[in-house]
N, C-alpha and C positions, 0 to 999 in steps of 0.2 A: 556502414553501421556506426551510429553516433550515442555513447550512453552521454544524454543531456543532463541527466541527474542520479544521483545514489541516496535512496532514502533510509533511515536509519529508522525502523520499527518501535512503537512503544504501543502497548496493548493497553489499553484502562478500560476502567468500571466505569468510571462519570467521565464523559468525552466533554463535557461543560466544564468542568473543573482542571480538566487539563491540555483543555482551549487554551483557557485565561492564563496557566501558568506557564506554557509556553509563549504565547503571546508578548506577556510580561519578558520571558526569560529573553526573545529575541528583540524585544522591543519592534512586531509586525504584526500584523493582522493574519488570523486565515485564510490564506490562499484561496483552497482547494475544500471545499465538503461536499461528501455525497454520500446515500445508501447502496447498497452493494445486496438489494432486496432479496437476489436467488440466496443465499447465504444468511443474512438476517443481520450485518454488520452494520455501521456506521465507517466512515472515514473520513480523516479531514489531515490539510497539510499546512505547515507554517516551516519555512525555509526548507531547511531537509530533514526536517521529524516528520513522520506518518503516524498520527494515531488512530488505530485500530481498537472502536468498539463493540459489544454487542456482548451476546448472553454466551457463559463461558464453553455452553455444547457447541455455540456457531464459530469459538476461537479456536480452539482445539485445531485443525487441523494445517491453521496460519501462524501455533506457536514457535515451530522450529526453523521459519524462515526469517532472518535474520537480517536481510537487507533485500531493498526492493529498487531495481533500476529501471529508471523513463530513457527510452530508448527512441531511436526516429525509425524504426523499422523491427517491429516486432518477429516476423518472419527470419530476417539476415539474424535477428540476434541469437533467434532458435536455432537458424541450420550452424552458427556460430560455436554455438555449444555442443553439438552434437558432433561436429567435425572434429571437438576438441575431446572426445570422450563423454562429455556430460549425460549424465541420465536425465532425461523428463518425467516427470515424476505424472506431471499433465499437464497433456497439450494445450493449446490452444483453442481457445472456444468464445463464443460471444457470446457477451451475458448484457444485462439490465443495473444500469446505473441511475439513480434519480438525482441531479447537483442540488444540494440543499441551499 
């Protein structure tokens, strides 16, 4: 099990406006965007910020997670956590991503 990256969460209202100021802030382009349509989100990535948008009934239940790890093997990092105590809160599932 390899965590490839640790992303640090930032939720906004205008996912436009805080492109550009991260952007700016790293001096890099966005990565990473996509809709996350079962949910009604936006996402997009520039170095190790995540920002997370959408209408604030679709953020509510993504506000108290606090850091998001890119792993190379999602399953090892599950039985990882659980071997270590961790609770899941929920499992794993496969959903619909559209890359913008």
């Amino acid at each position: 099990m390899v965590i490839k990256q640790a992303l640090i969460r930032i939720h906004a209202k205008d996912i436009e406006s805080t492109i550009d100021f991260y952007e700016k802030l790293y001096g890099k382009k966005c990565e990473l965007r996509f809709s996350y349509l079962e949910v009604g989100l936006e996402l997009a990535q520039i170095e190790n910020i995540l920002i997370i948008s959408g209408p604030e009934k679709a953020l509510v239940p993504f506000r108290d997670t606090k850091v998001t790890f890119l792993v190379d093997s999602i399953i090892e990092y599950r039985d990882f956590l659980l071997e270590h105590e961790a609770i899941i809160i929920k499992d794993i599932k496969e959903c619909l991503l559209v890359q913008i």
